[in-house]
Phi, psi and omega in degrees: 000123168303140183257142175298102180238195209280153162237138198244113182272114174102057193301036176247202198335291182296305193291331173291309181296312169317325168296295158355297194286297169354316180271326186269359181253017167075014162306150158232001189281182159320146173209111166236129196265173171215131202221100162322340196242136202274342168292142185269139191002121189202157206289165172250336184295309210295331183292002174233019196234272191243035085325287171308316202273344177099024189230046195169133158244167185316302177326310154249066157266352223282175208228317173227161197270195162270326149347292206316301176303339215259299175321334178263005202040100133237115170298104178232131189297123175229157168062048183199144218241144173271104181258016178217175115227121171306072190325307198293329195270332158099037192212162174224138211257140175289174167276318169323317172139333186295153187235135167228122180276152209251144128281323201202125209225106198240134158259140159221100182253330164077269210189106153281177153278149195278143178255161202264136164315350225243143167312141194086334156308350186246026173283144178267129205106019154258121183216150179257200165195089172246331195249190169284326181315317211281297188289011187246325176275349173288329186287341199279311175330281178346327157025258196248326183304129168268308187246149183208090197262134184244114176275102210092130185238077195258215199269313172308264210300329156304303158338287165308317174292335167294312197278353176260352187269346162297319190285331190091038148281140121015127162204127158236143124291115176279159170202126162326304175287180164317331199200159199288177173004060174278057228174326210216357169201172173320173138285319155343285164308316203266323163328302219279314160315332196278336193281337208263296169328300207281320182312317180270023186065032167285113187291093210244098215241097216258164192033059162263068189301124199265165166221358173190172195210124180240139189221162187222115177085009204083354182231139209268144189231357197174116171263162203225160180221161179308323208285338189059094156280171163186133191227104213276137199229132134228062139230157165187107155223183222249092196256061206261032161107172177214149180268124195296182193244140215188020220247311174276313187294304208294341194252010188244343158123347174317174180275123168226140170212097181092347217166120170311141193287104163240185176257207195279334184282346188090030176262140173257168167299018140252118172308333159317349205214127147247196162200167171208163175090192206276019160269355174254193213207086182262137194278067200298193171315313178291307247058006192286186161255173206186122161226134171225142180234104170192157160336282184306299190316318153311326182269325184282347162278339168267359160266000173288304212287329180307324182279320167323320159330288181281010157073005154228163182257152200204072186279172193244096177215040186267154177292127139063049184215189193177155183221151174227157194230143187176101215076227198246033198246096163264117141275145204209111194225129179226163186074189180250164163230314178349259199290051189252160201262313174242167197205125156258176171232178165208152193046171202261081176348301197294000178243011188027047215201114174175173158203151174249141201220137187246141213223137158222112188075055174076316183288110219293147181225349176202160128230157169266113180234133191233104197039059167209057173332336195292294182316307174324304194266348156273000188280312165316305197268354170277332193284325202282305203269357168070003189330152194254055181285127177260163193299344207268303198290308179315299186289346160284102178288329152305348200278158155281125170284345192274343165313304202269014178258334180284000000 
């Protein structure tokens, strides 16, 4: 009889890492990843970043080699879609017909994209960008491309307008809101990008409500906004955000709301099941939810659930953090910024070399660092360390921030 051991649903960040840890946490049993995708684990930021601009090749994105796997006994599954799974029974059936039974059942499934409502979406030269397939055809578009209208203006879709405008493209970005990146940064921060796009001649187009997409031949040739504009396109894409992928926890009866539902350990209401990444919804201490989608976030939850797994706790309490890349422009964001009350600066925005540090009820909760990688990493340890920085020290570029880390 095969013995049961953990199966990991989803073979990106979070799901590679719950295996990892699982062997560093001195599991020794059977591990089978499974992955929808045919390729084996791989970073994912870079695809909309040193993918496009052509400056990374495919090759090192994979994250561990097949050497890896093989040393760590993980079986891992590629091009193979998990279609049930069976609490009672402890085991979850393949689309192929195979059934594998579980001890311990981690989902990371992540996330798709969200699609547009509208007539024409489904014209060719409409494109998202979540997988690698997805980033080989925006690039292949890229090309062939003249005019490059990017619908949203969150992090996805600035990246891409960078990278096509880098090329010596046509390039407008719509954006719904008031403002760039509402959803996900300051109005400070998001000025100051809107200011940085229009510099490099990006046509930047705020509360452009989009309502339809006109093709000729099948392809698309024009997006129209509500004001009724039309604005000709033959690339278009589409960064209106991602949807969690919630579809195997909701049909098997876990709890979701926004995200399948965990607590700070990565646990769902089967004790038996964690998930990570970007398909959850964390329940914190306070009781609000939290959903965050990044790289870190994904990895410190798959070393919580790999120890959940195993009957130990691991809560998930390192601060934050995320980066964007655009032009000659790094951002490096730790913390929450949402509920801050002041705002400080250090360095000078118009030299694009700066940070910003956000304080709420005196206590610092986020910064936003813009090509000062120094700030950045002590700012992870001031935030990690409760440091007791006050907005004044922040803003004094003589002070040492590393002072208050030792």
């Amino acid at each position: 009889m095969v013995e049961a051991g953990m199966v990991i649903v989803g073979a990106g960040q979070g799901g590679l890492q719950v295996a990892e840890s699982l062997r560093a946490e001195g599991y020794d049993g059977p591990i089978t990843l499974i992955g929808e995708e045919a390729s084996a684990p791989y970073h994912r930021p870079p695809l909309s970043k040193a993918i496009l601009a052509g400056t990374m090749e495919e090759a090192q994105l994979a994250i561990r080699g097949a050497e890896f796997f093989e040393r760590q006994r993980i079986a891992l599954l590629t091009g193979t879609r998990v279609a049930a799974i069976d609490r009672s029974a402890r085991h979850v059936r393949l689309e192929d017909g195979r059934r594998l039974d579980y001890r311990g059942l981690a989902l990371a499934t992540g996330a798709r994209v969200r699609r547009l409502p509208i007539a024409g979406d489904e014209l060719d030269g409409v494109l998202g960008l979540r997988s690698l397939d997805d980033a080989r055809r925006i690039r292949a578009a890229l090309d062939h491309a003249e005019r490059v209208v990017v619908i949203g203006g969150g992090y996805i879709g600035l990246e891409v307008a960078a990278a096509a405008r880098k090329r010596g493209l046509e390039v407008t970005i719509l954006e719904a809101a008031d403002r760039l990146l509402a959803r996900s940064a300051t109005p400070f921060l998001a000025g100051f990008y809107a200011d940085l796009h229009r510099g490099q001649g990006v046509m930047v187009e705020l509360g452009a409500k989009v309502i339809g997409l006109d093709g000729q031949g099948g392809s698309v040739t024009a997006v129209r906004t509500a004001d009724g504009r039309v604005h000709p396109a033959d690339l278009v894409v589409v960064g209106v955000g991602i949807v969690p992928d919630t579809a195997l926890a909701e049909a098997c009866g876990l709890a979701c709301d926004g995200g399948v539902l965990v607590d700070d350990c990565a646990r769902t209401d089967d004790p038996a099941i964690v998930a990570v990444g970007d398909c959850t919804a964390r329940r914190t201490s306070t009781g609000t939810l939290l959903r965050l989608e990044s790289v870190q976030n994904a990895v410190e939850q798959g070393k919580s659930a790999a120890a959940a797994l195993l009957g130990r706790e691991r809560p998930v309490t390192a601060p934050p953090w995320f980066w964007s890349d655009q032009y000659d422009v790094k951002l490096q964001i730790v913390g929450l910024s949402a509920e801050h009350d002041r705002m400080v600066l250090r360095g000078a925005p118009e030299d694009r070399r700066f940070s910003a540090f956000y304080f709420r009820e005196g206590a610092l909760v986020a910064i936003d660092s813009v090509n000062r990688p120094a700030d950045h990493m002590v700012g992870r340890k001031l935030l990690d360390r409760k440091a007791a920085l006050t907005p004044e020290q922040a803003a004094d570029e003589g002070f040492p921030l590393a002072s208050l880390t030792r």
